[in-house]
ZATOR-687782 format. One record per residue: chain; x, y, z of N, C-alpha, C in turn; residue number from 1. Coordinates in steps of 0.05 Angstrom, whole numbers. Layout:
<nodes>
> A / X / Y / Z / X / Y / Z / X / Y / Z / NUM
...
</nodes>
This chain:
<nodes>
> A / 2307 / 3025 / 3603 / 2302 / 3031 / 3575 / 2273 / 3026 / 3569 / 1
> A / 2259 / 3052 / 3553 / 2227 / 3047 / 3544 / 2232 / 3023 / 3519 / 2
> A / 2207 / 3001 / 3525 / 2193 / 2986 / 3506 / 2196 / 3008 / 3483 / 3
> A / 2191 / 3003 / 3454 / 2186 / 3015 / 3430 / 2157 / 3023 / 3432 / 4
> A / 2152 / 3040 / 3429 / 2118 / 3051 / 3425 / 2104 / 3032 / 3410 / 5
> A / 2118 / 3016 / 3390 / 2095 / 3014 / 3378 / 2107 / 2992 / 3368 / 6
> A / 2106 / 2963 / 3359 / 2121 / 2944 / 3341 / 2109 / 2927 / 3336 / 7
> A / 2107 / 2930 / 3305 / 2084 / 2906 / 3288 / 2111 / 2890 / 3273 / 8
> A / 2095 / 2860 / 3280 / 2124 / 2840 / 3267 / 2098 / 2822 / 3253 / 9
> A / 2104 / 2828 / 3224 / 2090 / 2808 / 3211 / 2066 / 2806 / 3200 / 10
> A / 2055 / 2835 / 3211 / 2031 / 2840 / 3207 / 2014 / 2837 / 3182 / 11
> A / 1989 / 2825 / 3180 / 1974 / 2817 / 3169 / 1938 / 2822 / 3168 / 12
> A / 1932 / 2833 / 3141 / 1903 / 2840 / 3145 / 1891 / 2837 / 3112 / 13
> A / 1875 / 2814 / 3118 / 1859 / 2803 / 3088 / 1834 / 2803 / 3100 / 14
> A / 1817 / 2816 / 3074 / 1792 / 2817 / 3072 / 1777 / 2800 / 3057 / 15
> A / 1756 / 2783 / 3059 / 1740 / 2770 / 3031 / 1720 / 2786 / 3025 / 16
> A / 1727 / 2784 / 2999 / 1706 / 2806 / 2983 / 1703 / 2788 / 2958 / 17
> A / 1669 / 2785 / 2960 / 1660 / 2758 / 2941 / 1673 / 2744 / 2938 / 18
> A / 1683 / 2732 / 2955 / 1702 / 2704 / 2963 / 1725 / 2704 / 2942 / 19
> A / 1728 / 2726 / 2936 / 1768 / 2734 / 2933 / 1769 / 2757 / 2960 / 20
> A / 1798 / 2735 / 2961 / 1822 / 2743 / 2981 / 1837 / 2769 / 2975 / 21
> A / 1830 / 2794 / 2988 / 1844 / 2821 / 2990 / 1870 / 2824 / 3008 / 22
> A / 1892 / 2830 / 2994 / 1912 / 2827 / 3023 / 1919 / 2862 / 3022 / 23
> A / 1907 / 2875 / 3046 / 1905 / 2908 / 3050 / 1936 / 2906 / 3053 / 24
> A / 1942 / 2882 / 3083 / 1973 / 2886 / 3091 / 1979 / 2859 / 3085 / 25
> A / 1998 / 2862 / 3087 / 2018 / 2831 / 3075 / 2045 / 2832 / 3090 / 26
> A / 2042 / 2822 / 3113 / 2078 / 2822 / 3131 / 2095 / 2844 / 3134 / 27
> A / 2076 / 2867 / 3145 / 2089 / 2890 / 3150 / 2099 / 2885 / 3179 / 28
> A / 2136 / 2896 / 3171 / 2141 / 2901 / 3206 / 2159 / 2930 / 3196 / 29
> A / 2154 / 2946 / 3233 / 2143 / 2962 / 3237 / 2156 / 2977 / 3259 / 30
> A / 2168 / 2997 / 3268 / 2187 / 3000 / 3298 / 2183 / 3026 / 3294 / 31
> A / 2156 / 3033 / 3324 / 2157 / 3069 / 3325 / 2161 / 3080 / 3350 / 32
> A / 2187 / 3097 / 3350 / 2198 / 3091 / 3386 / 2177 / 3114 / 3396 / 33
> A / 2188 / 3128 / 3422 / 2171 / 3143 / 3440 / 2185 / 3166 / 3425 / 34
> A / 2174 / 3191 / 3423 / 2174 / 3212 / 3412 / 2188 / 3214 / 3383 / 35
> A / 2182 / 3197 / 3369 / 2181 / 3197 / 3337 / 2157 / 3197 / 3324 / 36
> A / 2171 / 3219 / 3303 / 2143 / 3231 / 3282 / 2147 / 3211 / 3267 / 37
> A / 2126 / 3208 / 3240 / 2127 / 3184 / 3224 / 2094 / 3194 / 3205 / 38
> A / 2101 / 3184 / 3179 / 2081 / 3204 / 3168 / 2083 / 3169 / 3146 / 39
> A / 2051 / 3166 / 3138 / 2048 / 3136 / 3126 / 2038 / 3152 / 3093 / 40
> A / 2059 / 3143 / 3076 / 2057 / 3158 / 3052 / 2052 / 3130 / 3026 / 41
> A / 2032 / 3136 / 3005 / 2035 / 3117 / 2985 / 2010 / 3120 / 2965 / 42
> A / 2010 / 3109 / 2951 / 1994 / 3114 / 2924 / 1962 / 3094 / 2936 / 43
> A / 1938 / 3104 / 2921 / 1913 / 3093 / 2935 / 1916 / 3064 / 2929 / 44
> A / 1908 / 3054 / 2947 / 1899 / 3028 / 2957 / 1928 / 3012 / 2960 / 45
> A / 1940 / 3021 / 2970 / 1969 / 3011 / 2981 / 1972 / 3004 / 3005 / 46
> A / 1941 / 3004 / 3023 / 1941 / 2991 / 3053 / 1945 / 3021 / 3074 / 47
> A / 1940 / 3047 / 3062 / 1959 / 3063 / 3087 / 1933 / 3070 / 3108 / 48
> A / 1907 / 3073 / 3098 / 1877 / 3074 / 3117 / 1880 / 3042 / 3137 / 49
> A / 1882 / 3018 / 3126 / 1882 / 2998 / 3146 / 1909 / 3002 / 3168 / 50
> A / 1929 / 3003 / 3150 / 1952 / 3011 / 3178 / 1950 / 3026 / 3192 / 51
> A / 1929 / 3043 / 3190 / 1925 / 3060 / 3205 / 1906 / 3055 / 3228 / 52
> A / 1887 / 3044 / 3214 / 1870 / 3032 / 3233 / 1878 / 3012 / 3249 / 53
> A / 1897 / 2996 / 3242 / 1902 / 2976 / 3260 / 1930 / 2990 / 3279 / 54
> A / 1944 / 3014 / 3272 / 1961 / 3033 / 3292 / 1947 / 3043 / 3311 / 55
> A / 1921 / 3051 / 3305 / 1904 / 3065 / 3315 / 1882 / 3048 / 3339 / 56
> A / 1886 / 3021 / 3338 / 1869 / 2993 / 3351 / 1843 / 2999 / 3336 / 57
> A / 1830 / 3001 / 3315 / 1806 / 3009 / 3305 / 1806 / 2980 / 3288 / 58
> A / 1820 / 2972 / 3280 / 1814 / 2938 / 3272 / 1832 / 2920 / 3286 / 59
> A / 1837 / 2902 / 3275 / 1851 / 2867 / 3287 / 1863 / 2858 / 3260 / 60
> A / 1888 / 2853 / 3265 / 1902 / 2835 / 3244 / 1899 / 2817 / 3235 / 61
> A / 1900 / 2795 / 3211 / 1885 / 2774 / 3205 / 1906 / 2758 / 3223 / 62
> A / 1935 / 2771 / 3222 / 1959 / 2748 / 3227 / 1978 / 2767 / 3240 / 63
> A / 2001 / 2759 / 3249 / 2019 / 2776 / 3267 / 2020 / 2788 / 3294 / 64
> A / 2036 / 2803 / 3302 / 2040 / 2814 / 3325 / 2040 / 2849 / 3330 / 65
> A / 2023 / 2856 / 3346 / 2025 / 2886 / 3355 / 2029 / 2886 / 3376 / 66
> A / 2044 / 2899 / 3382 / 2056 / 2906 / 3405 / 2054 / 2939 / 3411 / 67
> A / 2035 / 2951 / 3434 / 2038 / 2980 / 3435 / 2054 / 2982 / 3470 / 68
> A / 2083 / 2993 / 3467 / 2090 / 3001 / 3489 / 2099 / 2972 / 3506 / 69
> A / 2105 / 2953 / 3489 / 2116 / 2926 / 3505 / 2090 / 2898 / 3516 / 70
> A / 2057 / 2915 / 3501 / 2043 / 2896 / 3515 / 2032 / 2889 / 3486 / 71
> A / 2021 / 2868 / 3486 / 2005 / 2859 / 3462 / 1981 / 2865 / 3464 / 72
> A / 1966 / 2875 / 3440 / 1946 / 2893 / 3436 / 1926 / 2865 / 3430 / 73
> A / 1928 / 2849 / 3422 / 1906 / 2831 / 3417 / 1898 / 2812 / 3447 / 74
> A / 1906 / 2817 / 3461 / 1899 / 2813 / 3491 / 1889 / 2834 / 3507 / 75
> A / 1887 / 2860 / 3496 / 1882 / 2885 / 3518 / 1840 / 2880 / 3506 / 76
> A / 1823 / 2888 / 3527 / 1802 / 2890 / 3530 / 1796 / 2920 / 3519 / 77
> A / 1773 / 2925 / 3505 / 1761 / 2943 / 3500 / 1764 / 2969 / 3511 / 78
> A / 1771 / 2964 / 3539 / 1777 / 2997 / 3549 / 1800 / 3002 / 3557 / 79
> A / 1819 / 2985 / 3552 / 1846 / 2985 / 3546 / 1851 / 3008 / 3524 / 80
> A / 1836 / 2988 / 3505 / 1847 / 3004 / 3471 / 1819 / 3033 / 3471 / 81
> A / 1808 / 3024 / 3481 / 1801 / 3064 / 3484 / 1820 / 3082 / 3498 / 82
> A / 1834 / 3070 / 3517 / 1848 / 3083 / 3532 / 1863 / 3092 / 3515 / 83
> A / 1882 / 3071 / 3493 / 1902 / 3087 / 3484 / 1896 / 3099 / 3465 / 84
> A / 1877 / 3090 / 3448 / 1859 / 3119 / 3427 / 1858 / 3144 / 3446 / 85
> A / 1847 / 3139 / 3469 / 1839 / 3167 / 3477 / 1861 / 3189 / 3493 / 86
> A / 1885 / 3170 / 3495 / 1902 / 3175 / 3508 / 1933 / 3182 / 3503 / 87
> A / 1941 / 3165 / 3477 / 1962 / 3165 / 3474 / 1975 / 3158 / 3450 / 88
> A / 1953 / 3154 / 3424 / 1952 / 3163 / 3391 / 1938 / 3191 / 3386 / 89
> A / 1954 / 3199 / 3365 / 1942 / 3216 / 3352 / 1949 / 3217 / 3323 / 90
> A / 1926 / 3227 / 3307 / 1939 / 3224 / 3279 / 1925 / 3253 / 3264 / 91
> A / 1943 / 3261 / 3244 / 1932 / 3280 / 3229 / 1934 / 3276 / 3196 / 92
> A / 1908 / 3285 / 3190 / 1902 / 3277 / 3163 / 1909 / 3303 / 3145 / 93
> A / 1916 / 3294 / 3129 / 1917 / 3329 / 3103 / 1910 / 3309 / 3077 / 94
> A / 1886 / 3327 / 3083 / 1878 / 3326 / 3043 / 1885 / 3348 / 3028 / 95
> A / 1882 / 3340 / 3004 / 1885 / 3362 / 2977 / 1879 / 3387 / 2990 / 96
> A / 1857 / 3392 / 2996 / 1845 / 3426 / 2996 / 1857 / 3440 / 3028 / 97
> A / 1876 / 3429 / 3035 / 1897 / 3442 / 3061 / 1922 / 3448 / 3045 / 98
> A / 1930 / 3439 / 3028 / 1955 / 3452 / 3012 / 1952 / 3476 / 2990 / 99
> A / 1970 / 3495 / 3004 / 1970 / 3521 / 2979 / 1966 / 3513 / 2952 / 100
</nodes>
């Protein structure tokens, strides 16, 4: 049986901005198997650009666990997580001016 593609338990990502505490994510968990679509939907500033980035390995969690494919992502080295950027995410954006 495949590992889950993708499994965030607890995930966590705060920013300081002029020393107030931003919480982008706040204890998201998360289960994206191997050939499942999944589309991240929500009103602005509801965290869906950081979850993305941190689905994507383009940032680091403040707190929690990622898991891509059974291995933990905050242990893989730099060309690890290029690898799977370059390898094995993909994401598509639609703005406003692509809809009829």
């Amino acid at each position: 049986m495949l590992a889950d593609l993708i499994s965030l338990k607890e995930l966590k990502r705060y920013y300081d901005v002029g020393g107030e505490v931003v919480r982008a994510l706040d204890g998201i968990d998360l289960t994206i198997n191997h050939n499942e679509y999944i589309s991240i939907m929500g009103p602005s500033g509801s965290g869906k650009s950081t979850l993305m980035n941190m689905i994507g390995c383009l940032d680091t969690p403040t707190e929690g666990i990622y898991e891509f494919e059974g291995e933990l992502v905050h242990e893989m080295d730099d060309n690890q997580l290029a690898s799977i950027r370059n390898r094995k995410i993909g994401f598509v954006f639609q703005t406003f001016n692509l809809l009829p």
